[in-house]
MARTOR-277747 format. One record per residue (C-alpha): residue in three letters; x, y, z. Coordinates in nm, 4 decimals, always signed. Layout:
# residues N
sefi: ALA, u: X, v: Y, w: Z
...
//
This chain:
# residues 338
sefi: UNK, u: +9.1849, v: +11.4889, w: +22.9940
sefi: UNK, u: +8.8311, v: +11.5357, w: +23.1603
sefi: UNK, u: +8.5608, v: +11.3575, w: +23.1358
sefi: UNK, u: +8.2848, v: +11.5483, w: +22.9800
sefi: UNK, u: +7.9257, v: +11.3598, w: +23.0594
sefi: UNK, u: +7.7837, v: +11.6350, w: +22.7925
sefi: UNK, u: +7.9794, v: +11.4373, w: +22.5125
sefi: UNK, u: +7.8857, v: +11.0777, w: +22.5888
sefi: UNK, u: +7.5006, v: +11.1037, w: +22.4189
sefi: UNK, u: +7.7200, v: +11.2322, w: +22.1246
sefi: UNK, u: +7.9614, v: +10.9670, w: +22.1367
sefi: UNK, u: +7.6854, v: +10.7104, w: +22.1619
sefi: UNK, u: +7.5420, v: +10.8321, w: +21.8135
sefi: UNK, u: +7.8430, v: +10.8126, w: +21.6775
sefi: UNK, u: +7.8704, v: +10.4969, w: +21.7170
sefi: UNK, u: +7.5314, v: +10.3692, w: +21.6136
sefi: UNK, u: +7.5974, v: +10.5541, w: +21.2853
sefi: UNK, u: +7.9013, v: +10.3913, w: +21.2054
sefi: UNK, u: +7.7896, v: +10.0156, w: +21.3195
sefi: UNK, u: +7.6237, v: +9.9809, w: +20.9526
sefi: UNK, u: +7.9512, v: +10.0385, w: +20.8108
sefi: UNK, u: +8.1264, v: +9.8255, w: +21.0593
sefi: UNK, u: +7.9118, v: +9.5578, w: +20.9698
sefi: UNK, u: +7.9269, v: +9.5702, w: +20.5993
sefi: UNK, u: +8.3230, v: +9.5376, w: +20.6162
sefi: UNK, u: +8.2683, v: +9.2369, w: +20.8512
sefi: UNK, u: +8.0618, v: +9.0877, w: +20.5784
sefi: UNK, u: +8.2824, v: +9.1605, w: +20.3216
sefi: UNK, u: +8.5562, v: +8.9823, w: +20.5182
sefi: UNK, u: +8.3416, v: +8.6753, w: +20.5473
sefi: UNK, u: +8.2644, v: +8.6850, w: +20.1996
sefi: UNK, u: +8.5312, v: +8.7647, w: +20.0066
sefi: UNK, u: +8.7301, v: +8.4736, w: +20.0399
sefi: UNK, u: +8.9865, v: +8.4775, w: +19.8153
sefi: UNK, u: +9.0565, v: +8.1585, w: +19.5669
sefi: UNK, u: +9.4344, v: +8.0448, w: +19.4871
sefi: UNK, u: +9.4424, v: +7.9319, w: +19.1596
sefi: UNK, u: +9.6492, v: +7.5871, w: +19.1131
sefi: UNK, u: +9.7110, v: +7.2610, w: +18.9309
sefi: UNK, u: +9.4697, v: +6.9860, w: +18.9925
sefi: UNK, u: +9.4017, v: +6.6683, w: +18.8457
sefi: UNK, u: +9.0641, v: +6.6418, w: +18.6309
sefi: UNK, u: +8.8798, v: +6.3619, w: +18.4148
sefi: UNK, u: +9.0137, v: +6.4307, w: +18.0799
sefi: UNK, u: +8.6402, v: +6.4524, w: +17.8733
sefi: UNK, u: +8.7094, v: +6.3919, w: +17.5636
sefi: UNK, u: +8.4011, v: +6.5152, w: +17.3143
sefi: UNK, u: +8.2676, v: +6.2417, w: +17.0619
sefi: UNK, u: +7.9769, v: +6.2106, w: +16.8441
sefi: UNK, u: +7.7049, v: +5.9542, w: +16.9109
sefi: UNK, u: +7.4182, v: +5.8283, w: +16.6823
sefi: UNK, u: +7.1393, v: +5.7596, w: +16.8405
sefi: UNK, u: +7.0105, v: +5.3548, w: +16.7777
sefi: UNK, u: +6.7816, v: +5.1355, w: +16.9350
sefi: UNK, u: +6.9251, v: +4.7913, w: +17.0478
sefi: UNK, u: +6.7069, v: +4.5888, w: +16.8408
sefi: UNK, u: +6.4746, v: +4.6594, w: +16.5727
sefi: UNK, u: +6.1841, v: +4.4307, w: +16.4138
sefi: UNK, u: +6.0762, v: +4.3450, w: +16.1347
sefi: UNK, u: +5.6519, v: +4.3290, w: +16.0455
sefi: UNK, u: +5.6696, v: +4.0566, w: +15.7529
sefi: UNK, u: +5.3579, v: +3.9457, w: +15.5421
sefi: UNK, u: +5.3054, v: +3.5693, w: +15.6054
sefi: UNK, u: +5.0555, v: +3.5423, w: +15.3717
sefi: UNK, u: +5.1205, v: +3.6380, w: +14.9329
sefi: UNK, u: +4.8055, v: +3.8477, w: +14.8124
sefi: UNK, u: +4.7601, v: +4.2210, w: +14.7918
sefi: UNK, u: +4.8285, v: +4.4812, w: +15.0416
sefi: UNK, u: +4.4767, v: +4.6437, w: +15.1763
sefi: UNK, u: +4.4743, v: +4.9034, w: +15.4377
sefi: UNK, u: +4.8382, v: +5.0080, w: +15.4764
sefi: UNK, u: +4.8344, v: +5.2281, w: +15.8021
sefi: UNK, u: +5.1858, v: +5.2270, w: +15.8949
sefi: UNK, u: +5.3903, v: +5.5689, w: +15.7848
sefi: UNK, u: +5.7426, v: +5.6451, w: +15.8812
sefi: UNK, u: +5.7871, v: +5.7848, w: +16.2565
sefi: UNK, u: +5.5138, v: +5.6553, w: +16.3706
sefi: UNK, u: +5.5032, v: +5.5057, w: +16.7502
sefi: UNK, u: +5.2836, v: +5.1738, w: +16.7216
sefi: UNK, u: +5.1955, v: +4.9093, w: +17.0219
sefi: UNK, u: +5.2870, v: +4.5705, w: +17.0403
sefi: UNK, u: +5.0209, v: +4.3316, w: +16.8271
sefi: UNK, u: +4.8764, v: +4.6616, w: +16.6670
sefi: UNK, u: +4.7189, v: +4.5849, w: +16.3110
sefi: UNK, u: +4.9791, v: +4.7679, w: +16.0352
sefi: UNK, u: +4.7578, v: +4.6573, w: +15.7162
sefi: UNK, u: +4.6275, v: +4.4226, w: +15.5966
sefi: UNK, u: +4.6294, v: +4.1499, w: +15.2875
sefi: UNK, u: +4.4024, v: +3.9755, w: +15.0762
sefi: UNK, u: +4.3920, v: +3.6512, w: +14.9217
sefi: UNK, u: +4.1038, v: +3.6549, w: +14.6740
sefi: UNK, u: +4.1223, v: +3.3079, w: +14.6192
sefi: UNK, u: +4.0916, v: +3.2063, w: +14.9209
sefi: UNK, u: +3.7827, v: +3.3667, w: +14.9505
sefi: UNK, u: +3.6583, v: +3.1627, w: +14.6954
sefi: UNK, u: +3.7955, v: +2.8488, w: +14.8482
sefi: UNK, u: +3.6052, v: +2.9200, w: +15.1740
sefi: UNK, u: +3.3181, v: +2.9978, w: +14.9567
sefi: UNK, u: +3.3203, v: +2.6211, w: +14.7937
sefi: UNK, u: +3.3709, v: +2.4487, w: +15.1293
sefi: UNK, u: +3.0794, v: +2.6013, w: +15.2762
sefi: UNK, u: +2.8838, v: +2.4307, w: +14.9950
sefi: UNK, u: +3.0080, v: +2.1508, w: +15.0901
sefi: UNK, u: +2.9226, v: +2.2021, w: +15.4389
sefi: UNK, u: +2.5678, v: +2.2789, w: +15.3829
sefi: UNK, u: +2.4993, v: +2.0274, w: +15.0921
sefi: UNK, u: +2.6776, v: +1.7490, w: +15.3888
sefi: UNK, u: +2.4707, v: +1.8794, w: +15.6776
sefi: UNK, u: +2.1370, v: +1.8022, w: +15.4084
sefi: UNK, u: +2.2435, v: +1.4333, w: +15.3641
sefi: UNK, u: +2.3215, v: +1.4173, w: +15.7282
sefi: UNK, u: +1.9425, v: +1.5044, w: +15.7630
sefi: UNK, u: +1.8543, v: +1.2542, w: +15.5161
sefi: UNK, u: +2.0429, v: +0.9784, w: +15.6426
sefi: UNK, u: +1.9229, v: +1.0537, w: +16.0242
sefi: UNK, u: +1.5676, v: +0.9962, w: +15.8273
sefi: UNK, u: +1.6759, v: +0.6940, w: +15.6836
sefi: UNK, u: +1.8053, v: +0.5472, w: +15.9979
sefi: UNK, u: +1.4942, v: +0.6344, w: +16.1738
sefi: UNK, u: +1.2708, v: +0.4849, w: +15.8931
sefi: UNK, u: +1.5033, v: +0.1446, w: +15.9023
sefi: UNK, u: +1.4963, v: +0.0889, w: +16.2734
sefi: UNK, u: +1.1253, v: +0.1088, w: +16.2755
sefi: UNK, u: +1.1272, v: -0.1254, w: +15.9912
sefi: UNK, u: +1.3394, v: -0.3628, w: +16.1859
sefi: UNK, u: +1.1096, v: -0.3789, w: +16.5052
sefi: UNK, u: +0.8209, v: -0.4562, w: +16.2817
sefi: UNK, u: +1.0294, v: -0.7201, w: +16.1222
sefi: UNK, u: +0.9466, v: -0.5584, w: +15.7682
sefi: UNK, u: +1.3166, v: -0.5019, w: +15.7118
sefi: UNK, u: +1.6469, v: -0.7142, w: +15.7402
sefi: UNK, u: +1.9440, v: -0.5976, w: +16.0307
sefi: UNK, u: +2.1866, v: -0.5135, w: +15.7275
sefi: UNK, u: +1.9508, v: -0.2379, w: +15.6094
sefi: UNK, u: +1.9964, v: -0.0616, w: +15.9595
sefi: UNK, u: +2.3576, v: -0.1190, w: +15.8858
sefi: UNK, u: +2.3808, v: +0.0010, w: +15.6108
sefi: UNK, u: +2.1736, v: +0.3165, w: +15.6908
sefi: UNK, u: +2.3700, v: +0.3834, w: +16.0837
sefi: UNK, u: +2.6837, v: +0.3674, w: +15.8346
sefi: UNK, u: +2.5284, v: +0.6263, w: +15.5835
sefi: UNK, u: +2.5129, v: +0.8778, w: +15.8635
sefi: UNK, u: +2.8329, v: +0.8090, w: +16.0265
sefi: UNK, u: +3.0086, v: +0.8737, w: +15.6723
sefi: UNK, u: +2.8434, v: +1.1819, w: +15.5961
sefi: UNK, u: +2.9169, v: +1.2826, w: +16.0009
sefi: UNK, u: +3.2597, v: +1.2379, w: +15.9299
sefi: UNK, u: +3.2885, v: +1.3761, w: +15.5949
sefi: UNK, u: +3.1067, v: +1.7152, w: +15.7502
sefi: UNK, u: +3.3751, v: +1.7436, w: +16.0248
sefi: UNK, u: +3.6253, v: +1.7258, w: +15.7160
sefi: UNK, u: +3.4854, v: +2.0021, w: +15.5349
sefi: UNK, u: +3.4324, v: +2.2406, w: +15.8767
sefi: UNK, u: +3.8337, v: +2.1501, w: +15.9490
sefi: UNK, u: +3.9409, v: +2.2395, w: +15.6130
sefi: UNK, u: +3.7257, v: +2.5676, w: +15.6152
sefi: UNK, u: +3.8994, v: +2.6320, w: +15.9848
sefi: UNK, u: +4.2323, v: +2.5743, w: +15.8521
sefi: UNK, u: +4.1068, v: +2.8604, w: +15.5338
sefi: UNK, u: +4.0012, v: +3.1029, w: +15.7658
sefi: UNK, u: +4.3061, v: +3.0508, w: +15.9903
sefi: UNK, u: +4.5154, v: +3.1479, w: +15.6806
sefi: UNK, u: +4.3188, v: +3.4190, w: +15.5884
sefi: UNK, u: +4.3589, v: +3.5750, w: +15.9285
sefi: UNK, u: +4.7628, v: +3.5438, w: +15.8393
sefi: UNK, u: +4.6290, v: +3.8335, w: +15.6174
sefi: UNK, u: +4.6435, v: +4.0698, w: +15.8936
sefi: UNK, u: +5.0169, v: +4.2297, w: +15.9422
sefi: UNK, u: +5.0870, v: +4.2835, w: +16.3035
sefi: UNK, u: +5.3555, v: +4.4928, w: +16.5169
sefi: UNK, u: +5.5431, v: +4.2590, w: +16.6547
sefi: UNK, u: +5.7250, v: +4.4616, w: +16.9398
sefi: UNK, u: +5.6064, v: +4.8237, w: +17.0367
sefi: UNK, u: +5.8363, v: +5.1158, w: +16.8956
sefi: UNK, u: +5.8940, v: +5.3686, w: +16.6034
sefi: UNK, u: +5.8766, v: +5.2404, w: +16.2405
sefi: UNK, u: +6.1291, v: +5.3437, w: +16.0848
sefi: UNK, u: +6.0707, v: +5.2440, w: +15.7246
sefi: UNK, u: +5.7613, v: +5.1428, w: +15.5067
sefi: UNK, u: +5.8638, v: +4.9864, w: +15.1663
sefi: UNK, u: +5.5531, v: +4.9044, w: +15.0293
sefi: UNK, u: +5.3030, v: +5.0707, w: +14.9190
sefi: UNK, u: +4.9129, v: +5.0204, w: +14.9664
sefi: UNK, u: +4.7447, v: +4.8252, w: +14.6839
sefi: UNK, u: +5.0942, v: +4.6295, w: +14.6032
sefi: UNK, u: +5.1219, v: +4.2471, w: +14.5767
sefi: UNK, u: +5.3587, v: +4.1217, w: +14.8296
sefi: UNK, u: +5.4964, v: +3.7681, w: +14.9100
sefi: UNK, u: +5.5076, v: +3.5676, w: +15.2136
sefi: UNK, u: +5.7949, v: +3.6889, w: +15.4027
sefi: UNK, u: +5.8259, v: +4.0399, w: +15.2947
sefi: UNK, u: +5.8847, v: +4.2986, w: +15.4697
sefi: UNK, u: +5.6262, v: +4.5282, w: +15.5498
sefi: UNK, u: +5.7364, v: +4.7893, w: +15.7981
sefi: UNK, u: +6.0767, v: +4.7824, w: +15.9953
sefi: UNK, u: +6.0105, v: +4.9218, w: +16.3615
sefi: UNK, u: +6.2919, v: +5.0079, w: +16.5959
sefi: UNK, u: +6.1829, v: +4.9151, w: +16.9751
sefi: UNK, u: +6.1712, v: +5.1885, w: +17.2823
sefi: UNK, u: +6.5267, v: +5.0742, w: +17.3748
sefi: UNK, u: +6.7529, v: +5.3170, w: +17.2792
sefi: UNK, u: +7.0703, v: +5.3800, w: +17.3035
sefi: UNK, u: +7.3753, v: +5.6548, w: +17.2019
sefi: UNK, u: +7.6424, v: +5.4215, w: +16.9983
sefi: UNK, u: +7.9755, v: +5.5570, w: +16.9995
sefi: UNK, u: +8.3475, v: +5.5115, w: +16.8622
sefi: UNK, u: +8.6493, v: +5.5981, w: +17.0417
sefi: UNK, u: +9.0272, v: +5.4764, w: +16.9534
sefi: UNK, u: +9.1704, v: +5.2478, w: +17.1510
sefi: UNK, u: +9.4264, v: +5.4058, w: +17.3306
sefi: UNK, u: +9.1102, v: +5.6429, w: +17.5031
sefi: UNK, u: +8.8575, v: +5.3419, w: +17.5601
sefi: UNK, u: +9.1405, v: +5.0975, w: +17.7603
sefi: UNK, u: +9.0413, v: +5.3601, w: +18.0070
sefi: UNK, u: +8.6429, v: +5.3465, w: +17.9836
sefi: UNK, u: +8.4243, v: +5.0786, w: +18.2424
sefi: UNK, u: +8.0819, v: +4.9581, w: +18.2018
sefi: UNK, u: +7.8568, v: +5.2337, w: +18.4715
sefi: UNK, u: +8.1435, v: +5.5131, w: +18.4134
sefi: UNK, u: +7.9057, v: +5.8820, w: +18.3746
sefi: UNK, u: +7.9172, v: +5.9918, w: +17.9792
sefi: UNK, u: +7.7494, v: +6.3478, w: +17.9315
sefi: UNK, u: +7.5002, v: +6.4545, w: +17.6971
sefi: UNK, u: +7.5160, v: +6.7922, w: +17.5222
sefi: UNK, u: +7.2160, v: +6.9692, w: +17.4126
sefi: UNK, u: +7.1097, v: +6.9339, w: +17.0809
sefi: UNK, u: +7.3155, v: +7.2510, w: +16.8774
sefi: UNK, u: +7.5568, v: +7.2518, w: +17.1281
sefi: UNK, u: +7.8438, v: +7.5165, w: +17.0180
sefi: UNK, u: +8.0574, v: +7.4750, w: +17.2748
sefi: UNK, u: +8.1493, v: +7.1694, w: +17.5631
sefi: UNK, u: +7.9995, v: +7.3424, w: +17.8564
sefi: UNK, u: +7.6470, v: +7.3487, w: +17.7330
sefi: UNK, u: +7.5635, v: +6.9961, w: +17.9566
sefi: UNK, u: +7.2050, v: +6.8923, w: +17.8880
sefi: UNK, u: +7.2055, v: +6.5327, w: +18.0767
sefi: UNK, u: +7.4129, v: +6.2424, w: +18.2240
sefi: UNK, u: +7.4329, v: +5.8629, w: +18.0706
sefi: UNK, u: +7.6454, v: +5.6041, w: +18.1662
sefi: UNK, u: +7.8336, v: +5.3106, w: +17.9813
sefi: UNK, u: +7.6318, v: +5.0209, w: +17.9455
sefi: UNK, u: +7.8179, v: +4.8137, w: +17.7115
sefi: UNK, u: +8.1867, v: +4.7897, w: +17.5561
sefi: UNK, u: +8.1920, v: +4.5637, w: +17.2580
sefi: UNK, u: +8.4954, v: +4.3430, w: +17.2298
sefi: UNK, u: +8.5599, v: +4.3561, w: +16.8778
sefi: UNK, u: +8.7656, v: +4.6797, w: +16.7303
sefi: UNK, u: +8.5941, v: +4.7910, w: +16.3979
sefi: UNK, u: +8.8963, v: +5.0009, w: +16.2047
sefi: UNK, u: +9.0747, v: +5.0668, w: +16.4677
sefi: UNK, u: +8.7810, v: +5.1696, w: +16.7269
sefi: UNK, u: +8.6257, v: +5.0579, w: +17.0264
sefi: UNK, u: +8.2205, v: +5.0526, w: +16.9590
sefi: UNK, u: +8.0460, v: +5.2093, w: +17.2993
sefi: UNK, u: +7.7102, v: +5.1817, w: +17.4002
sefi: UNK, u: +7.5497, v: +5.4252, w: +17.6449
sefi: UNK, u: +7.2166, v: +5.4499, w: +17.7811
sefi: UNK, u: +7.0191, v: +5.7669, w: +17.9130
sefi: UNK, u: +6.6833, v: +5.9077, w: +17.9264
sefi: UNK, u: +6.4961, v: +6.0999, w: +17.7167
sefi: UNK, u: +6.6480, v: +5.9118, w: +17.3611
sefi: UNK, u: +6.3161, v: +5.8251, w: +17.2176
sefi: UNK, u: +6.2269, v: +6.2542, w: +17.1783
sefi: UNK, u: +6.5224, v: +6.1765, w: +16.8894
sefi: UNK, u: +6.5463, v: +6.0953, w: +16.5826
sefi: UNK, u: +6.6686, v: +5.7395, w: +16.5252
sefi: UNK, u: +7.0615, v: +5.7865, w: +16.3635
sefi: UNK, u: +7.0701, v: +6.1247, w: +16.4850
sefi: UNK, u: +7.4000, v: +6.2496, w: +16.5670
sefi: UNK, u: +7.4449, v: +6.4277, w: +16.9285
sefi: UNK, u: +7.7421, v: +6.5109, w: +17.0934
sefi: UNK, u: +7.8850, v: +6.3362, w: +17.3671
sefi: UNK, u: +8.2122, v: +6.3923, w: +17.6537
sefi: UNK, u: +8.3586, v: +6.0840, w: +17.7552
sefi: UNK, u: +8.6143, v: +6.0792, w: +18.0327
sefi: UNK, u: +8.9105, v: +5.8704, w: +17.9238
sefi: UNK, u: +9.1963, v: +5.8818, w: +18.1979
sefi: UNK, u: +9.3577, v: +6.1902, w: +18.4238
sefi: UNK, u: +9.4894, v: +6.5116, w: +18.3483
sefi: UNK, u: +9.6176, v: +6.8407, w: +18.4821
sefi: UNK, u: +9.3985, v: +7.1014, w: +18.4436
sefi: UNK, u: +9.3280, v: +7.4839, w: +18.6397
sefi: UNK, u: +8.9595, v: +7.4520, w: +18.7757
sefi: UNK, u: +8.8004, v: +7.7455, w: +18.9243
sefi: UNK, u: +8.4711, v: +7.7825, w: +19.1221
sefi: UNK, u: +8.1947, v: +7.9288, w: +18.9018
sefi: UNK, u: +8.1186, v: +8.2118, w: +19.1929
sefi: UNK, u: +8.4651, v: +8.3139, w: +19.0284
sefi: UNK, u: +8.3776, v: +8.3536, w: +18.7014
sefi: UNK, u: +8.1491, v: +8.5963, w: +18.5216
sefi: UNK, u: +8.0243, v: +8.6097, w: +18.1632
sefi: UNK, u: +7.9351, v: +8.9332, w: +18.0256
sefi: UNK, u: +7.8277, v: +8.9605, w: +17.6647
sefi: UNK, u: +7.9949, v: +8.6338, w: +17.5431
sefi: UNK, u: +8.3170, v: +8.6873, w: +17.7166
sefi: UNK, u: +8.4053, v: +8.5122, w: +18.0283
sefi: UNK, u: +8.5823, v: +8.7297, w: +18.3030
sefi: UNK, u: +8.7823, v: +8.6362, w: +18.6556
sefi: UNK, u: +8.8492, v: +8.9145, w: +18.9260
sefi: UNK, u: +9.2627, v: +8.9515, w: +19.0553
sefi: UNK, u: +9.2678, v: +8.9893, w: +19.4154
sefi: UNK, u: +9.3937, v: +9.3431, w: +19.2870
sefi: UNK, u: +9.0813, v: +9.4389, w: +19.1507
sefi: UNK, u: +9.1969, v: +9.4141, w: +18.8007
sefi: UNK, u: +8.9741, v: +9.1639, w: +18.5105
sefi: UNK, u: +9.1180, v: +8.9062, w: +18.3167
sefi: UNK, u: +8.9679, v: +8.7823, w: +18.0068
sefi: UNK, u: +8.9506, v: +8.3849, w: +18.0729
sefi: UNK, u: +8.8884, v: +8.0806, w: +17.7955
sefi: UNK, u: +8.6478, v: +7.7945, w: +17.9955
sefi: UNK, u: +8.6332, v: +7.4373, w: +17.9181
sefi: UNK, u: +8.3979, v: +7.2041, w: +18.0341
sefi: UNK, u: +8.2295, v: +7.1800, w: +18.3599
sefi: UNK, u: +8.4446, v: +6.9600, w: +18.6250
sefi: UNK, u: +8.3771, v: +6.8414, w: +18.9198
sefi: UNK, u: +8.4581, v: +7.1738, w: +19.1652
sefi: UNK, u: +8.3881, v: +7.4188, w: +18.9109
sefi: UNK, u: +8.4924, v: +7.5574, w: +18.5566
sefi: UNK, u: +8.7713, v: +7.4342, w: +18.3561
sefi: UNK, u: +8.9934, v: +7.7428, w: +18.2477
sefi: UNK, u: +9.1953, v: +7.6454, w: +17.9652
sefi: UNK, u: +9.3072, v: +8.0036, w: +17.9334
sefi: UNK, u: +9.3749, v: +8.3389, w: +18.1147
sefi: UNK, u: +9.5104, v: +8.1711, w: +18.4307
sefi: UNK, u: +9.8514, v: +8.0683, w: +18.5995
sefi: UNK, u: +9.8878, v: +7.8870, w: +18.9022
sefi: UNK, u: +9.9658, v: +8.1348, w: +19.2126
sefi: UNK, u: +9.7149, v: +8.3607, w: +19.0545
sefi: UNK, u: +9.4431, v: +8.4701, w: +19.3693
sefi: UNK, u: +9.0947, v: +8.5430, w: +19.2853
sefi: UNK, u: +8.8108, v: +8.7221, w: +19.3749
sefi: UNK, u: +8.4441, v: +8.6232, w: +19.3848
sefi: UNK, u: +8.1901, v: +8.8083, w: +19.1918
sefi: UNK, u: +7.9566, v: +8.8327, w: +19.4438
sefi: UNK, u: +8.1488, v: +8.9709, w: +19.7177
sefi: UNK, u: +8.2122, v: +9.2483, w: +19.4501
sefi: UNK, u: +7.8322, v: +9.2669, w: +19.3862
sefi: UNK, u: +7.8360, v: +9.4114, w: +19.7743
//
């Protein structure tokens, strides 16, 4: 065969027009890597219901009987610690104050009068126009009426100290959750005013027994979004903070903590997965799974779809709970995009 040198600029562009193609197929190579499909061991999730509770709640209680005034507290509300709720009135203690301020200023006019006395006495006395007993009995004058004015201004302190019991404040900082009074209404000391559940929140939970021997305080819980339908639709992560000891009928009471529980509503149900033990499951990589108008679909190495059933999401991937056998091989979806 000759060598023709006419053919080699031909040859050339040959080449260069085929080295797109050449490098698509090496990039499909690359990238279509294909997935065996076989048994692995998961965290069985199991899905609960929590309600959502705060760890301790307080109550606002009147420490003073008399009539409610200024009732500000409503259900739902968020309130600070030491913030004024309402506020109740003792009318007769009003009055009481009223009399003992009388006193006060009728005592503080004999304390004048007996300062006069004393004056007028002790001048007497250097003259020598008056007797020693009369400045006695004058310096004593004032010193009883001194006393007897500090009695009145103690007792009107101690009336205004219990009239300031009047005021009804939040004792921690939260969410009230109820209000059963009313404004206007006569309460007693020690009634309840408004009952506030603090900031600390918490998902409460019941599993049976046999599923929480598995649980540990710190183990990951997750949090589906509020309406979840399904167990994939993962909204956040908690974790176990606390595994009472006692069974109540038959179940193991579970505490666990996350963020974001004060956006709901206090005793609100929400829906949680809880991973109690081991368990054979398929798992596939989500690159290997497509969902197209509510149906989930997984490529054959063969090019043919296969309508799949997921589960929840797994560490490494999608649970399929349906639609795959081990030995199956499977292509991604987005070396298919290509």
């Amino acid at each position: 065969m000759r060598f023709s040198p006419r053919a080699l600029p031909l040859r050339i562009s040959s080449l260069r027009a085929l080295l797109p193609v050449i490098c698509l197929l090496a990039s499909n190579g690359v990238h279509a890597q294909a997935f065996d499909v076989e048994m692995t061991e998961v965290s069985d999730w199991r899905p609960v219901f929590g309600k959502v509770e705060s760890v301790k709640r307080a109550l606002a209680r009147a420490r003073l009987s008399g009539n409610l005034y200024e009732l500000s507290a409503e259900e739902g509300d968020s309130v600070a610690s030491g913030e004024t709720l309402a506020r109740i009135v003792d009318e007769k203690l009003a009055l009481e104050i009223a009399g003992v301020e009388a006193g006060i200023r009728a005592l503080e006019a004999q304390i004048a009068l007996a300062r006069i006395d004393l004056t007028r006495a002790l001048e007497l006395r250097e003259r020598g126009a008056s007797p020693k007993t009369a400045v006695d009995q004058a310096q004593t004058a004032l010193n009883v009426a001194e006393e007897n004015l500090a009695a009145q201004q103690a007792q009107r302190d101690l009336l205004q100290a219990r009239q300031a019991e009047g005021i009804v404040l939040a004792p921690e900082a939260g969410r009230i959750l109820s209000v059963p009074v009313v404004d206007g209404m006569f309460v007693n000391p020690g009634e309840t005013i408004a009952t506030i559940a603090t900031e600390n929140f918490v998902l409460r939970t019941e599993l049976p027994e046999r599923h929480a021997r598995y649980l540990e305080t710190g183990e990951t819980v997750r949090i589906l979004a509020r309406g979840a339908l399904t167990n994939t639709e993962v909204q956040s992560d908690g974790r176990v903070a606390k595994i009472y000891p006692e069974l109540v009928a038959g179940q193991v009471v579970v505490d666990v903590e996350a963020e974001g529980l004060g956006d709901f509503f206090v005793g609100e149900r929400v829906r949680l997965l809880i991973a109690t033990g081991q368990r054979p499951a398929i798992v596939v990589p989500e690159g290997y799974l497509q969902q197209r108008h509510g149906v989930t679909f997984a490529r054959l190495d063969s090019d043919a779809e296969v309508v799949v059933q997921p589960g929840v999401r797994v560490d490494g991937g999608i649970e399929v709970l349906a639609g795959l056998k081990p030995g199956d091989r499977l292509t991604p979806y987005e070396a298919a995009q290509q």
